[in-house]
N, C-alpha and C positions, 0 to 999 in steps of 0.2 A: 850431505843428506840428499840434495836433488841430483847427484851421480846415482847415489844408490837409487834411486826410484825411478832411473832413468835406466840402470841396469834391471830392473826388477821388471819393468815392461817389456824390456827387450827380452829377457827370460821368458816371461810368458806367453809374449805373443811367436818367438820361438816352438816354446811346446804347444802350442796354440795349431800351428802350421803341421807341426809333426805330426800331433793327432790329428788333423782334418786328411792329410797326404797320407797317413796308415789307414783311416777307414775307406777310403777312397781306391786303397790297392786290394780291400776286402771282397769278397764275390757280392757280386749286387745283382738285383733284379730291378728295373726301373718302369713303372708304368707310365707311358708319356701320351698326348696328345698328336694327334694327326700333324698338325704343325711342326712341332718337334720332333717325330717321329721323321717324316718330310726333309727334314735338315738332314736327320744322320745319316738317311740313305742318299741323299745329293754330295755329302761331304766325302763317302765313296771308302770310308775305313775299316768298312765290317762285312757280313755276312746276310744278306736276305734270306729271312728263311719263310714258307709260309707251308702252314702246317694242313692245310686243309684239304678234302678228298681232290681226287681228279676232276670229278664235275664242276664243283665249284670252281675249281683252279679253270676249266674250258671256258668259261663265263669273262673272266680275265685276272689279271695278277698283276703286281706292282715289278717292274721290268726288273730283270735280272735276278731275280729270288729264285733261291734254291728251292725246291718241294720235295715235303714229308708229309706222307698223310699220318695225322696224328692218330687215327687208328690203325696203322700197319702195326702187325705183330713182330716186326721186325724194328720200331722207332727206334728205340735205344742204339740198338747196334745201328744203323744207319747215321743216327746224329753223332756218333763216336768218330764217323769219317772224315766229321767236320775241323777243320784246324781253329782251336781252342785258344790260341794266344791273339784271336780276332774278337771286335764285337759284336754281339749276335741284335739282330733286329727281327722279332717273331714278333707274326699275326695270324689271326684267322678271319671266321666273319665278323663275330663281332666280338671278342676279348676270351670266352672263357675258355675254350681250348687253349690257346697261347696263352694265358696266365698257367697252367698249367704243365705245359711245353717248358713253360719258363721255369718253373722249378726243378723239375727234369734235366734240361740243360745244365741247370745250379747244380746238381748232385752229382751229372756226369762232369765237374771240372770245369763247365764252363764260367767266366769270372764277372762279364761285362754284358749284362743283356738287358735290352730294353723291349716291352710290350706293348703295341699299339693300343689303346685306349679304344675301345669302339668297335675294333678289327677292321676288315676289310669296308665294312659297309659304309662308316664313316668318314674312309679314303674317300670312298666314292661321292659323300655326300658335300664332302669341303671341294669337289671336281679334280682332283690331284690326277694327273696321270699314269692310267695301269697300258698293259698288253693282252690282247683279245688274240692274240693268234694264236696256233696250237703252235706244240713242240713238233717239228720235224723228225719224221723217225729215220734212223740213224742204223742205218743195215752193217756200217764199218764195225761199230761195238761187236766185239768178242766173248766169247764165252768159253775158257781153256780147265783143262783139270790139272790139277798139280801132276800127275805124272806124263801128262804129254809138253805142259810148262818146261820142265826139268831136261826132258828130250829136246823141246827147243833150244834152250842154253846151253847145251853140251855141243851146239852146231860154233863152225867156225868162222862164222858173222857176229859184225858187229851188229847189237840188238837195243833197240828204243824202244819200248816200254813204257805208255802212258795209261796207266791205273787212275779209271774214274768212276763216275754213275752217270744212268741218264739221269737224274732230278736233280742233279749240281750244276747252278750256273756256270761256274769258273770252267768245267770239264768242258760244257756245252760251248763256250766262247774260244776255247782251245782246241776243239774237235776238226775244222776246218784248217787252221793252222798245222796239226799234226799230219792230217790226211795230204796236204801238200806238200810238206818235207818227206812224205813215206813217197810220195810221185819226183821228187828232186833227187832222192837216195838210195830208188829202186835198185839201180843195180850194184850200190854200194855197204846196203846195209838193210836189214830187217826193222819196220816199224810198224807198231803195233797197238791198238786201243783195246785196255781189256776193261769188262765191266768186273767191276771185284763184289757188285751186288749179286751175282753171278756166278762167279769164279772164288767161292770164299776158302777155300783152299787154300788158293795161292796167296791170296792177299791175305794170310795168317803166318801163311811161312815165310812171307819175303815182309813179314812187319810192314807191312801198305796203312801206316795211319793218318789218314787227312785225304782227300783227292779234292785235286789232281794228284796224284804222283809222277814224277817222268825219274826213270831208272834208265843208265844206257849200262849194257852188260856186254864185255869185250872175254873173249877164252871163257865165256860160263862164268866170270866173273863181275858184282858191281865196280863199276870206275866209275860213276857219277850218279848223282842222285838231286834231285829238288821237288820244294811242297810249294804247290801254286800256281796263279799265273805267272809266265815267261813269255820273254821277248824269242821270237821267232831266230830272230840272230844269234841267240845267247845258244838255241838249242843246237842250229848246226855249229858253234863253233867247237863245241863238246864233241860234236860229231867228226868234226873232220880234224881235231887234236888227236881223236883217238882211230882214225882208217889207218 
């Protein structure tokens, strides 16, 4: 009798597990505290996003966050560029846009988002650390139409290809690393920053979902492809595997 009730626990506390590990793989929206909110962005496993106009965003922002103004007519299709197997951390000033954003997100696919509580103002007011400086304008970014795209690829260079935005942190931290390997590889190869905010064209036809994107295209052809940050090393060695 106390086997059996000692298997009957372990049953339960079995499906017990299961169920809490299935709803936990469910899409969630989490409203959390400046505290907690604080953790997830220092723990460095997700996506800053903050949804608020440019002004406000010149005032200052929590470092490394990506920006979407949540009233661009374009939100949707812009937060679709975001890689969706990350966890999203949206804010605004004070909650109710990014509660909003946040279901948004949820519809488009996103699984794992949390929402500042308070939004921005509340960062400010626990003293937590933002960024006051502007964004540096970035004269490298490109702007190409699919059919002079097409004429590029048909050249008989090897070509790198890094499809981004200006409002994506990741793009913006890889922007200078690109621009240096296009000076390392000048006369080896063609590299190139396209904005696909920009260029929607091409980032339809060549499937550009997430940015970064980095494409190296050898004879008009893809032979490599990756979503994200990369190591600086990782991208010439793609590079000089395939000269």
């Amino acid at each position: 009798m106390k086997q059996l009730s000692i298997i009957a626990i372990a049953i339960f506390f079995t499906a017990f597990c299961f169920h809490a590990e299935a709803q936990e793989t469910q899409p969630y929206i989490k409203t959390v505290n400046p505290q907690t909110f604080k953790k997830l962005v220092d723990a460095g496993k997700g996506i800053i996003l903050d949804v608020r106009t440019p002004q406000e965003i010149s005032e200052g922002y929590i470092n490394n966050a990506s920006t979407i103004n949540f009233y661009d007519d374009n939100f949707v299709e812009k937060i679709n560029l975001i890689p969706k197997d990350k966890e999203i951390y949206v804010y605004c000033k004070s909650g109710g846009r990014s509660s909003q954003a946040a279901e948004i997100l949820k519809k488009n696919g996103f699984n794992r988002i949390y929402d500042l509580e308070g939004g921005f103002i509340q960062w400010e007011n626990n003293k937590f650390p933002f960024t006051k400086s502007k964004f540096a304008k970035d004269d490298k970014i490109q702007q190409i139409s699919l059919k002079d795209f097409n004429v590029l690829l048909n050249s008989n260079k090897l070509i790198l290809i890094d499809f981004h935005t200006v409002w994506c942190a990741p793009c913006r931290k890889m922007a200078p690393i690109v621009d240096k390997i296009e000076i390392d590889y000048k006369d080896k190869a063609l590299v190139m920053r396209v904005d696909v905010d920009k260029s929607k064209e091409v980032g339809k036809a060549y499937n550009v979902a997430g940015v970064p994107v980095f494409i190296l295209y050898k004879n008009g052809k893809e032979v490599w492809k990756h979503n994200g940050l990369i190591a600086e090393e990782e991208i010439k060695k793609q590079i000089e595997q395939n000269l």
